[in-house]
VOMARMAR-833243 format. One line per 2 residues: number of its first residue (from 1); their letters; for each residue x, y, z of C-alpha. Coordinates in steps of 0.25 Angstrom, whole numbers, plus 5000, padded with zeros to 4 digits. Each point is the difference from the previous one (the first is absolute). Last residue first. Layout:
NUM) a) X,Y,Z ~ ...
% end
This chain:
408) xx) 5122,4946,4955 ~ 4991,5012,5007
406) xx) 5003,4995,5015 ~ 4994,4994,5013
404) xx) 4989,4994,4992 ~ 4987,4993,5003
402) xx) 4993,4987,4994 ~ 4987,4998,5005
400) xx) 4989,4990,4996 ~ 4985,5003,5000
398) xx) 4992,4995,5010 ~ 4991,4989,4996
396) xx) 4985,4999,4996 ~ 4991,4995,5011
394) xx) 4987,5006,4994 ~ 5004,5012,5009
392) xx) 5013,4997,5010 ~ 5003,5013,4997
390) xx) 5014,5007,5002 ~ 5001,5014,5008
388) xx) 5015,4999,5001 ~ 5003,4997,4986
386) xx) 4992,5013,4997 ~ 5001,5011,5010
384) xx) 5012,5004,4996 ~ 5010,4999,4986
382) xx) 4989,4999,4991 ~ 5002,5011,4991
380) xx) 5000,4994,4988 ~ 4992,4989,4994
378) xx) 5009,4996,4988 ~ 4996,4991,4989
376) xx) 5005,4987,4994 ~ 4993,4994,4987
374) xx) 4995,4987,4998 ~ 4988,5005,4994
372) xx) 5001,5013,4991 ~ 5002,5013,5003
370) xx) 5000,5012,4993 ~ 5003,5015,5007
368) xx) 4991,5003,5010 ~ 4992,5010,5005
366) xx) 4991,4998,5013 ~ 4986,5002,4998
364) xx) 5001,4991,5015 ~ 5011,4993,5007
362) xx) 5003,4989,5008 ~ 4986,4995,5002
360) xx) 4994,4989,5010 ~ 4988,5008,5000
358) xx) 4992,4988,4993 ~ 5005,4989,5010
356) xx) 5006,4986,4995 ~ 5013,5005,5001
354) xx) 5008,4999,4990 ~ 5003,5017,4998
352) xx) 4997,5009,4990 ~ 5004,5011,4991
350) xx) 4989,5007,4993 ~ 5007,5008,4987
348) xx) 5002,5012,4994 ~ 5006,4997,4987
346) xx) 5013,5004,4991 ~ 5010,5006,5010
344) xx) 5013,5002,4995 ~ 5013,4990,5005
342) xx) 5007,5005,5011 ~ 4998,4986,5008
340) xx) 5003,4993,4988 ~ 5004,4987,5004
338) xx) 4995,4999,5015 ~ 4986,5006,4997
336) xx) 4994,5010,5007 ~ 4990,5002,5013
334) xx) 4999,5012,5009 ~ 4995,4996,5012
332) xx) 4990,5011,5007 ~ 4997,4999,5015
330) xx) 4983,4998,5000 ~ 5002,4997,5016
328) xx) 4997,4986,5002 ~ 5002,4992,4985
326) xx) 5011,5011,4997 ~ 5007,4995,5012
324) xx) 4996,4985,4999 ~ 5014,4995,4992
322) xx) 4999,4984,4999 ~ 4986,5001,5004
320) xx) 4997,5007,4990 ~ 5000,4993,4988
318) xx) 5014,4995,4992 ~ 5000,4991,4988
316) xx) 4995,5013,4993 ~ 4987,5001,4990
314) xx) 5001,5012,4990 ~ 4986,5004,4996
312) xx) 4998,5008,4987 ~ 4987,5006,4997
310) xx) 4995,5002,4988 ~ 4988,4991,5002
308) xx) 5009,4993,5009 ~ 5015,4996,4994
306) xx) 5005,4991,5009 ~ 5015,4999,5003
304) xx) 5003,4989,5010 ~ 5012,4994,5008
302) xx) 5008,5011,5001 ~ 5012,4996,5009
300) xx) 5002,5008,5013 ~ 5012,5007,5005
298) xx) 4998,5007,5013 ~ 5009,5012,5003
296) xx) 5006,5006,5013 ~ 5010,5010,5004
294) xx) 4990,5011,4997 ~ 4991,4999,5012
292) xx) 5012,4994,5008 ~ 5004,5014,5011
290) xx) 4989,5010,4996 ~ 4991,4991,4999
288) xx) 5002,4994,5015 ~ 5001,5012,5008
286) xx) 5006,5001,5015 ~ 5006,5016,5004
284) xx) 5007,5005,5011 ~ 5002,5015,5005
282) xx) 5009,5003,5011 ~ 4997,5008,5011
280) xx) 5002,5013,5002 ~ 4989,5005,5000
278) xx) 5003,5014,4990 ~ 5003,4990,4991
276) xx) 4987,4994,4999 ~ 4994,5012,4994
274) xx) 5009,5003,4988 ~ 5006,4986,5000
272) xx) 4987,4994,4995 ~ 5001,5008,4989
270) xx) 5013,5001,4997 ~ 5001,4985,4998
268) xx) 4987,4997,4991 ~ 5006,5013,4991
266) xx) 5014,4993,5001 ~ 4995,4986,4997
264) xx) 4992,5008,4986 ~ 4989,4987,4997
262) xx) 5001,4994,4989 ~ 4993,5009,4986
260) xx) 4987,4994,4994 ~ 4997,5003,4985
258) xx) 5006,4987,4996 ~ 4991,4992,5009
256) xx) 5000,4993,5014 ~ 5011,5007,5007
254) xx) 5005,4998,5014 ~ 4994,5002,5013
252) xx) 5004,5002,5015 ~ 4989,4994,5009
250) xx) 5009,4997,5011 ~ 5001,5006,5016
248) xx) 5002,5014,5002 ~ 5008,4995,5013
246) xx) 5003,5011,5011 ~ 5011,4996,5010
244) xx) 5006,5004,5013 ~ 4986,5004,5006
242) xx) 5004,5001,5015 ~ 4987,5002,5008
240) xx) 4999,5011,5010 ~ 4986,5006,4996
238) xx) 5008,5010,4992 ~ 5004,4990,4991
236) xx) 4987,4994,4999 ~ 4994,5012,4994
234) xx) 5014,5002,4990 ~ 4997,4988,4994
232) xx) 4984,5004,4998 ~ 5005,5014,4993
230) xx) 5010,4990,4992 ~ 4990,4992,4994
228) xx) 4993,5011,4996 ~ 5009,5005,4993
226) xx) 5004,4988,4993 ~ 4986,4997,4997
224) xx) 5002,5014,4993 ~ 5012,4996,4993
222) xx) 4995,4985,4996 ~ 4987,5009,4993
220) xx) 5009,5010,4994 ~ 5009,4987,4995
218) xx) 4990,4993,4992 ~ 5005,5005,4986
216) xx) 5014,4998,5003 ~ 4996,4985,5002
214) xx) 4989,4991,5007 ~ 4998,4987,5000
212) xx) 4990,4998,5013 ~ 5004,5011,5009
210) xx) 4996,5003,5017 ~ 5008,4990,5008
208) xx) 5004,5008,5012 ~ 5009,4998,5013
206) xx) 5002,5007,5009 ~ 5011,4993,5009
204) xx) 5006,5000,5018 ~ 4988,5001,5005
202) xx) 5006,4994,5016 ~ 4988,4993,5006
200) xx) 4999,5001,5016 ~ 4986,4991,4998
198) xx) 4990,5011,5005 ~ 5008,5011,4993
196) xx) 5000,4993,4987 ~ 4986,4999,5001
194) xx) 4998,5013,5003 ~ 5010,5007,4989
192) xx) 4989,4992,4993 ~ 4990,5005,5004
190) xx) 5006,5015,4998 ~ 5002,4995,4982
188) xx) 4988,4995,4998 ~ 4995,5012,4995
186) xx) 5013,4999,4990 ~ 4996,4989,4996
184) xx) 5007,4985,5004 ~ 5003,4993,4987
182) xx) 4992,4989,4990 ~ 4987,4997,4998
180) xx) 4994,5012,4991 ~ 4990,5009,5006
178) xx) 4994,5007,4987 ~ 5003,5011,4990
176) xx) 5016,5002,5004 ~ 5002,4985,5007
174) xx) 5012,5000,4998 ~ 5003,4986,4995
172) xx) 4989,4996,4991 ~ 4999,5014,4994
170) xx) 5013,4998,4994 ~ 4997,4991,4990
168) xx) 5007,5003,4989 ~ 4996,5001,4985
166) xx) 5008,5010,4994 ~ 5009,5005,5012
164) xx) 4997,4999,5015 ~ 5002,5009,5013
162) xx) 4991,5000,5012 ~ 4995,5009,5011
160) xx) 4994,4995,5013 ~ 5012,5002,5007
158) xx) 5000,4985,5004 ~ 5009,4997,5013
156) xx) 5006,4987,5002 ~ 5006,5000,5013
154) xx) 5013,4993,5006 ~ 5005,4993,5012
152) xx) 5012,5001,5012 ~ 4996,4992,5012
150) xx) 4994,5001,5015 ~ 4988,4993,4997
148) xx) 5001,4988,4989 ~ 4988,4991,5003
146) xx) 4990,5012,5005 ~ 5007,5011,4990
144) xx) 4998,4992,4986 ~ 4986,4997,5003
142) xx) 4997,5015,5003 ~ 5008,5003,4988
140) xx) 4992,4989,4991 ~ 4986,5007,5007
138) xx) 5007,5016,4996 ~ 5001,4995,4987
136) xx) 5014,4998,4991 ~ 5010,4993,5007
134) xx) 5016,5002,4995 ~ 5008,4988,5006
132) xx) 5015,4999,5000 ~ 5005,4986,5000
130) xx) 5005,4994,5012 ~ 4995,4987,4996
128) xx) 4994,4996,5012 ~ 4990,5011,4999
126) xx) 4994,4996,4987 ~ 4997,4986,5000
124) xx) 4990,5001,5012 ~ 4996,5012,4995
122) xx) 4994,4994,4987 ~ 4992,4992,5009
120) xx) 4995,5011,5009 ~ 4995,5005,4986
118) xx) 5005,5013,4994 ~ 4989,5007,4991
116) xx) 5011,5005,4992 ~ 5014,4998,4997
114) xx) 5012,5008,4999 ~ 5013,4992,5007
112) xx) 5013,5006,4995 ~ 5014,4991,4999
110) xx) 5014,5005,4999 ~ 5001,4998,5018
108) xx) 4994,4987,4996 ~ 5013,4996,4991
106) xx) 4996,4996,4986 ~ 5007,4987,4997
104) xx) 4989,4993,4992 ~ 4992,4991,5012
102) xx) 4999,5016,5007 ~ 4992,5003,4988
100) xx) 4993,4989,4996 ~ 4994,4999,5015
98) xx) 4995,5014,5002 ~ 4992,4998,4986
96) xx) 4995,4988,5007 ~ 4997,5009,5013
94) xx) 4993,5010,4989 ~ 5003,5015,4995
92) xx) 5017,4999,4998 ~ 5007,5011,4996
90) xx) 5015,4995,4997 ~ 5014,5009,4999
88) xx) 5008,5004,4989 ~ 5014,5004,5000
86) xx) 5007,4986,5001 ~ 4998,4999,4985
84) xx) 5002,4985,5004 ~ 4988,4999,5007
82) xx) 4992,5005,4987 ~ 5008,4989,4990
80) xx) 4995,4991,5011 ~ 4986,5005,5002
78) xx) 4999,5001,4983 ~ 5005,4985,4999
76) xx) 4991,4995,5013 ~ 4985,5006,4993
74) xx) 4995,5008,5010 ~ 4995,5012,4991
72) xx) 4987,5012,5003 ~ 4998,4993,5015
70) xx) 5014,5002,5002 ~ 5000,5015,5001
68) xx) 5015,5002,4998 ~ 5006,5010,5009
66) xx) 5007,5014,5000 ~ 5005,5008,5012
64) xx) 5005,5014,4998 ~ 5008,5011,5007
62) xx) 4999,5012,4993 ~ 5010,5009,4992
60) xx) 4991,5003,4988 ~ 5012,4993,4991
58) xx) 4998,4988,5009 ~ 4986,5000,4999
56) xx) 5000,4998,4984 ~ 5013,4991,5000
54) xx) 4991,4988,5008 ~ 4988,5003,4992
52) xx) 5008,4998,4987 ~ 5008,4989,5008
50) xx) 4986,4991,5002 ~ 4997,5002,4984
48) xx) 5013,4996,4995 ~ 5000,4988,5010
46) xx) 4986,4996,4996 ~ 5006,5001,4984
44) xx) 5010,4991,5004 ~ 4992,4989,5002
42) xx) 4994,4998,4986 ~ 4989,4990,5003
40) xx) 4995,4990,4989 ~ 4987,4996,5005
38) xx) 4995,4986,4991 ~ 4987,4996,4994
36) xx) 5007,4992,4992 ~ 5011,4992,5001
34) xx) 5014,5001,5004 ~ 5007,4998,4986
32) xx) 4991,5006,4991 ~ 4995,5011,5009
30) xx) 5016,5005,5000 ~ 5001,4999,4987
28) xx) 4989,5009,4996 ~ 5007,5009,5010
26) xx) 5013,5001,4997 ~ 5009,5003,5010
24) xx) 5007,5012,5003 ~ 4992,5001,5014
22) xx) 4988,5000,4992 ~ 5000,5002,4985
20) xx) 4989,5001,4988 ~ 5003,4999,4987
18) xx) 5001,5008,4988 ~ 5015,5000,5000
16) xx) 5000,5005,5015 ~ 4989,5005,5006
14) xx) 5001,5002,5016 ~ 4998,4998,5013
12) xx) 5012,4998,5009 ~ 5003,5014,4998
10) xx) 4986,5007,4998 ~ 4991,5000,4989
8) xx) 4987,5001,5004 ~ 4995,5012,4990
6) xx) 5001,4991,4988 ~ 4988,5000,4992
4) xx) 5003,5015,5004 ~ 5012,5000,4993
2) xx) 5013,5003,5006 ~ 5005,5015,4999
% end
């Protein structure tokens, strides 16, 4: 059983010899060569994580549809190495995202559209593409339906139900204690069949984004928006509408601490499958943590140790907006040293950032085991929503990347 100072291990992050490894490189070494602050991305661990979900519907017996969100990881090494897995398609939210997509190989039939608050602008890029579009309010579908009448389009519906673990956010997306902004209700529901009715629009997707991080321990809120999800499907199918497929959309977590178990693919699988299947249609799903969280560590040189009535600062090359995740939504980033990773804990420590800001902070009553100035340590965990969400803030620069497509 490992350690709990070591609950991340993983193939293609490890402890060897006392020292940290990513990909089966070294990676004080690795900081010393490239730089610092640096992303070190372990590419086979998103194929690992894809296949996973992949194998999890397969053994339910369901067709499935699984796609990248791109706004959680754009960088072109991980779009290749994703492209090349040939099983993976691209959720796209914006006309640039759109862009990046099809510019990288994906085809627009592997493409899904999921915005919100839709401009006329954003349409204009949109339906030339040929990419499938999901809209979210009854006004986007009414916009939708007077410049693309006659045509095939899906709905974001929002069961008002959400599913989160730890510290999610779930709230922000089903709206469950307040109207949130995204997806169609389902007391919106008959104005919309009118809408489509109207412009001769074909339903043909439900889709739902309810999660934010969730795990094993958020499935019975996911089951139940599931659900509901499907009582909604099943309304516009009888209205005539040919609801091929049901996207569950992302959210999909992965652990933060040692006392947290990944989430069970074959509960998250059954789940949807036990009131979905009954449609049938095929169930897809777009997350971005789930996929590159844990491919991605940012090394980072300690710069400062400051001992401040007691308590010790450790000051990083490295603030936040090289890696804003945890600056934006309160994400955890475990932080430890690159030559004793699996060393024991001997302070609790403040570890902070270089920006010029007073929340720039990595870490909080954090422990740690010695450092000194010069060292290298590892943010982990950095995989999405990090190198893609980079700050021009006191105009310090974004942080190399070096991937890899195997573990030395």
């Amino acid at each position: 059983m490992r350690a709990s100072s070591t609950w991340w291990e993983r193939p293609g992050l490890e402890v060897r010899e006392g020292r940290l490894h990513i990909a089966g490189r070294d990676a004080e070494a690795l900081a010393r060569e490239h730089g610092t602050p640096l992303f070190v991305y372990d590419l086979p661990r998103i194929q690992e994580q894809a296949r996973a979900l992949v194998d999890a519907f397969a053994r339910v017996g369901i067709p499935f549809r699984l796609r990248l969100a791109v706004k959680a990881q754009r960088d072109p090494s991980v779009l290749a190495f994703v492209r090349d897995l040939g099983f993976v398609g691209m959720d796209v939210c914006s006309p640039g995202e759109l862009a990046l997509a099809l510019a990288s190989g994906w085809r627009a039939d592997e493409i899904s559209y999921t915005g919100t608050n839709l401009s006329e602008r954003d349409l204009d890029a949109i339906l030339p593409s040929g990419v499938h579009l999901n809209v979210d309010l009854l006004s986007q579908l009414e916009r939708y339906g007077r410049r693309a009448p006659g045509s095939s389009v899906g709905i974001r519906v929002n069961p008002r139900v959400g599913a989160a673990s730890g510290l999610g956010r779930a709230h922000l997306y089903s709206g469950a204690h307040r109207p949130s902004k995204f997806g169609i209700l389902d007391g919106q529901l008959d104005e919309a069949l009118r809408i489509a009715e109207r412009y001769e629009l074909r339903l043909d997707t439900a889709h739902f984004h309810v999660g934010d991080g969730f795990r094993t321990d958020g499935l019975a809120g996911f089951e139940l928006a599931a659900e509901r999800v499907a009582a909604m499907a099943r309304r516009l199918m009888d209205a005539g509408h040919p609801i091929a497929e049901v996207n569950a959309g992302g959210g999909l977590g992965v652990p933060h601490g040692a006392d947290e178990a990944p989430l069970d693919v074959d509960a998250y699988a059954t789940a949807l499958v036990r009131h979905l299947g009954p449609l049938g249609v095929t169930i897809a799903c777009e997350p971005g943590d789930f996929l590159t969280k844990e491919m991605g560590v940012l090394l980072a040189e300690v710069v400062t140790v400051d001992d401040r009535d007691g308590h010790l600062v450790v000051g990083l090359d490295a603030g936040y907006n090289v890696a804003p995740e945890h600056f934006i939504y309160g994400e955890p980033t475990p932080v430890v040293p690159c030559r004793a990773p699996d060393a024991p804990a001997t302070r609790v420590v403040t570890v902070g950032g270089n920006i010029n800001e007073g929340d720039d902070l990595w870490a909080e009553d954090q422990p740690l085991p010695d450092v000194a100035e010069g060292d290298i340590v590892a943010i982990l965990r950095v995989g999405s929503y990090n190198q893609a969400m980079h700050l021009d803030h006191c105009l310090r620069p974004p942080a190399g990347v070096i991937a890899f497509a195997d573990r030395g």
